[in-house]
MISE-684992 format. One record per residue (C-alpha): residue in three letters; residue number from 1; x, y, z. Coordinates in steps of 0.5 Angstrom, whole numbers, plus 500, padded with zeros to 3 digits. Layout:
residues N
kolmar:banu:px:py:pz
Ala:NUM:X:Y:Z
...
This chain:
residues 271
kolmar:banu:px:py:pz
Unk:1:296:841:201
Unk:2:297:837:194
Unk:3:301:832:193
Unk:4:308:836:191
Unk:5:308:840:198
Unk:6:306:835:202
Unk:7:312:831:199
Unk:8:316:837:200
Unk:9:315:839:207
Unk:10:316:831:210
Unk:11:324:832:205
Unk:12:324:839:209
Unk:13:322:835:217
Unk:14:327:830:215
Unk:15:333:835:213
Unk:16:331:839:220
Unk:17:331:832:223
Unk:18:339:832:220
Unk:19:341:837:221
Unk:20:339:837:229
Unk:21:342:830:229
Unk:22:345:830:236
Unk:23:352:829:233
Unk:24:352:835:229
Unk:25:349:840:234
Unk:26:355:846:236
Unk:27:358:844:230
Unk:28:357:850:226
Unk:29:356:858:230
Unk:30:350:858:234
Unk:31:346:855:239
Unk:32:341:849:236
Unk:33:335:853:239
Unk:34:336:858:236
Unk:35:334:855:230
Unk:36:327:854:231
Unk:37:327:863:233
Unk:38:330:864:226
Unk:39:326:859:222
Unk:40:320:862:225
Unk:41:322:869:224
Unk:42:323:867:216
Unk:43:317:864:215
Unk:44:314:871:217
Unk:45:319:875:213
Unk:46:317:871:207
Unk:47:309:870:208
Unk:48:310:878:209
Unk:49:311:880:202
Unk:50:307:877:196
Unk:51:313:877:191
Unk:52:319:874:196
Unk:53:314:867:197
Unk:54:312:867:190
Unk:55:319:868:189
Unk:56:321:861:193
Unk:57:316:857:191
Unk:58:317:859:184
Unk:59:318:853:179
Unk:60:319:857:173
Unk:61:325:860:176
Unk:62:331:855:176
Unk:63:333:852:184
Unk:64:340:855:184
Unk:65:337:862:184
Unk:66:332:861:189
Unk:67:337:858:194
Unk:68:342:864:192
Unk:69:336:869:194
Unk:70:335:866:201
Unk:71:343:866:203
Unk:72:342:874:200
Unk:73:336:875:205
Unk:74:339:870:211
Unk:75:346:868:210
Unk:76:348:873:215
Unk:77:344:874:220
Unk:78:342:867:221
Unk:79:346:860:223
Unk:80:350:856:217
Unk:81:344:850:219
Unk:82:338:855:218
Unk:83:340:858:211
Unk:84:342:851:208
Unk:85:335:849:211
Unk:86:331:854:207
Unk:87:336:854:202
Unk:88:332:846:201
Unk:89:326:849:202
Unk:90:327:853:196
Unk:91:330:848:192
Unk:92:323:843:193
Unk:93:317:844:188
Unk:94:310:847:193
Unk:95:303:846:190
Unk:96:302:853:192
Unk:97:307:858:195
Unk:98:303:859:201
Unk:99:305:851:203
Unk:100:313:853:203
Unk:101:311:858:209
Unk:102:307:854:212
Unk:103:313:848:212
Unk:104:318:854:214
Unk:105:312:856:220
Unk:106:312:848:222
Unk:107:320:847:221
Unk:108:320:853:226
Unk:109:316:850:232
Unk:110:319:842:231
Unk:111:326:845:232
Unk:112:323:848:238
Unk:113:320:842:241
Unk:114:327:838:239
Unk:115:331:843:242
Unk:116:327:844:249
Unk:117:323:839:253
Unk:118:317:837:248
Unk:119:312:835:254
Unk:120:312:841:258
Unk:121:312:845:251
Unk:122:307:840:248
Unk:123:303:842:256
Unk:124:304:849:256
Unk:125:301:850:250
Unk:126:295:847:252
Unk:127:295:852:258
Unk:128:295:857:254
Unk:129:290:855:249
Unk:130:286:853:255
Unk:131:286:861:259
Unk:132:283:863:252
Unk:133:278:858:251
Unk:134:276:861:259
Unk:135:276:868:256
Unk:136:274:871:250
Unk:137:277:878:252
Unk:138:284:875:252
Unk:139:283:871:246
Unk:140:280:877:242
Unk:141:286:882:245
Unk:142:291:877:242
Unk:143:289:875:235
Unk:144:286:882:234
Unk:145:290:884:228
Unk:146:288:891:229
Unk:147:291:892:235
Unk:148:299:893:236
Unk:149:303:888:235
Unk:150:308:891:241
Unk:151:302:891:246
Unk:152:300:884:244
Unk:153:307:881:245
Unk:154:307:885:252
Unk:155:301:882:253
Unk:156:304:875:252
Unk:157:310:877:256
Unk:158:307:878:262
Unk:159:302:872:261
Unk:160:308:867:260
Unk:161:312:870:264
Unk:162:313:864:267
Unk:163:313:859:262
Unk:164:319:856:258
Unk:165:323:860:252
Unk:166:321:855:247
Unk:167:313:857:250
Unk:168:314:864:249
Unk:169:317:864:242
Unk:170:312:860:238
Unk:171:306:864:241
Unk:172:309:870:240
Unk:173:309:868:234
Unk:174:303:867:232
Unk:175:302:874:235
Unk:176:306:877:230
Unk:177:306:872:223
Unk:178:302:875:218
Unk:179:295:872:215
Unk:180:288:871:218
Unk:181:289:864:221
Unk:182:285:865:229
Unk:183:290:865:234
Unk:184:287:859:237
Unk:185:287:855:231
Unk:186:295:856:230
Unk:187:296:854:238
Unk:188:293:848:236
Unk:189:297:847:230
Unk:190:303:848:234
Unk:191:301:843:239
Unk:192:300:837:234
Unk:193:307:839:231
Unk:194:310:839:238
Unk:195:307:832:239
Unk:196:309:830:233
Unk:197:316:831:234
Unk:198:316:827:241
Unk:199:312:821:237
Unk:200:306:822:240
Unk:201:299:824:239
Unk:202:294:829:242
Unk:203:288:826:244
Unk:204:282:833:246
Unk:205:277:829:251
Unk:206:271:834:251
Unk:207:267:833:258
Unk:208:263:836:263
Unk:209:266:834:268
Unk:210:273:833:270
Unk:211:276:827:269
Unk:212:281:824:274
Unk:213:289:823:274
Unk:214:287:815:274
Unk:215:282:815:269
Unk:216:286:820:265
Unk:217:291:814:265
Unk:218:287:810:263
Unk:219:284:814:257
Unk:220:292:815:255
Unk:221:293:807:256
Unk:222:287:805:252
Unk:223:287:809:246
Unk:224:296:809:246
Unk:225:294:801:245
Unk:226:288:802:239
Unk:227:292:807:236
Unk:228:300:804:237
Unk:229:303:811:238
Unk:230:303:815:245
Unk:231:297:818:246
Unk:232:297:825:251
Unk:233:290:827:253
Unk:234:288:834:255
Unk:235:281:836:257
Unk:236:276:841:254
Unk:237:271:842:259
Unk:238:264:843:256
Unk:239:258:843:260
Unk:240:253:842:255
Unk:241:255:835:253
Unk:242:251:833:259
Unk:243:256:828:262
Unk:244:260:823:259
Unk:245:266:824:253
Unk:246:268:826:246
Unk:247:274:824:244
Unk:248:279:827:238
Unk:249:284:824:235
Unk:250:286:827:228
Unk:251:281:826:225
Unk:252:278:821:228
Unk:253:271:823:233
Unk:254:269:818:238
Unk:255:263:820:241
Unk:256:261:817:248
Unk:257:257:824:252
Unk:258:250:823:254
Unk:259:247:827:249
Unk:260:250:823:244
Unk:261:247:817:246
Unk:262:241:823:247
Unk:263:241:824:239
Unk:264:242:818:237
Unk:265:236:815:241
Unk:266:231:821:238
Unk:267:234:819:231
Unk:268:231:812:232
Unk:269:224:813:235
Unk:270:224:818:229
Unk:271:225:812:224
């Protein structure tokens, strides 16, 4: 993402932040978690159709036709709060069009956790990316494009038919969103932004065997004070790292398994 939409898109979280302001919500019509179901909703409508996104995100156009075209699109069917965010959004300058989509995409899912309980969204989400990891015919009947998007969402039913609206809504989402991104990556995606908006990071500890509740904390407690920021950690069972344990952060990998230390070893005895 190039400077412009990177700029353009923390404008954007600022202004949902705002507008999310405990004193502001129930001001205007509507319900405050209901703009996270339309944010989302309008990032599929205007990803879907090439001319819309080239549209918003078009410089060359003058700002106040662009946001006069989002309250034609949207002003009646969404909230007050919703449109004058896309009306932002279009007013701002993008690197690419695609980026305003993607803005349009992670608005949606921080509303949800800002408007939800965030950790059992940020929790829930990883059990969803968790039962696809176990099941490659799961993942595949999920994130196959060339399935009906209907069975796909009835399948997503009834697999979190127990889990929070705000879980529901950001996957189903992604079952129904245009693009080829891979259903587990979007899950990811969405968990940091979900971490994001409580303050938190989200460490991926990839073991082979399970870590305990006590060296979990131990592991968050540790990291949360190198790092300065909460850190939640969830694990990724991986049995051929043997034994000990790989840790990502964001970018940042730090690699304690034994066949770390394996390689590491070979690579010297070869030097």
């Amino acid at each position: 993402m190039g400077a412009a939409s990177r700029e353009s898109t923390a404008q954007a979280v600022a202004a949902l932040d705002e507008v999310l302001h405990p004193g502001l919500i129930g001001r205007l019509r509507g319900t405050p978690d209901a703009i996270g179901d339309e944010l989302l909703s309008a990032s599929r409508a205007i990803g879907s159709s090439q001319q819309l996104n080239t549209l918003l995100a078009d410089p060359a156009t003058d700002a106040t036709g662009r946001s006069g075209l989002v309250r034609r699109l949207f002003g009646k069917a969404f909230d007050r709060r919703t449109v004058h965010l896309l009306e932002r959004i279009s007013e701002s300058r993008w690197s690419d069009p695609h980026d305003l989509v993607v803005a349009v995409e992670l608005l949606g899912i921080r509303a949800h956790a800002m408007t939800s309980d965030d950790e059992a969204l940020d929790s829930e989400l990883f059990a969803v990316q968790r039962a696809i990891r176990s099941d490659a015919d799961l993942e595949l009947a999920l994130g196959n494009g060339a399935s009906p998007v209907a069975a796909r969402l009835a399948l997503v039913d009834r697999l979190l038919v127990n889990a929070a609206p705000a879980t529901r809504a950001i996957v189903r989402h992604f079952v129904e969103a245009p693009g080829d991104d891979r259903f587990l990556e979007s899950l990811q995606r969405a968990e940091r932004i979900v971490a994001e908006a409580g303050g938190r990071l989200v460490a991926t500890a990839q073991v082979a065997h399970p870590l305990s509740a006590t060296q979990v904390n131990a592991l968050e407690e540790r990291l949360t004070a190198g790092y300065g920021r909460k850190i939640v950690v969830e694990q990724v069972i991986e049995p051929t790292l043997i034994g000990g344990v790989r840790i990502t952060v964001g970018d940042d990998v730090i690699d304690g398994t034994v066949r770390a230390r394996l390689d590491d070893l070979r690579l010297r005895l070869a030097s």
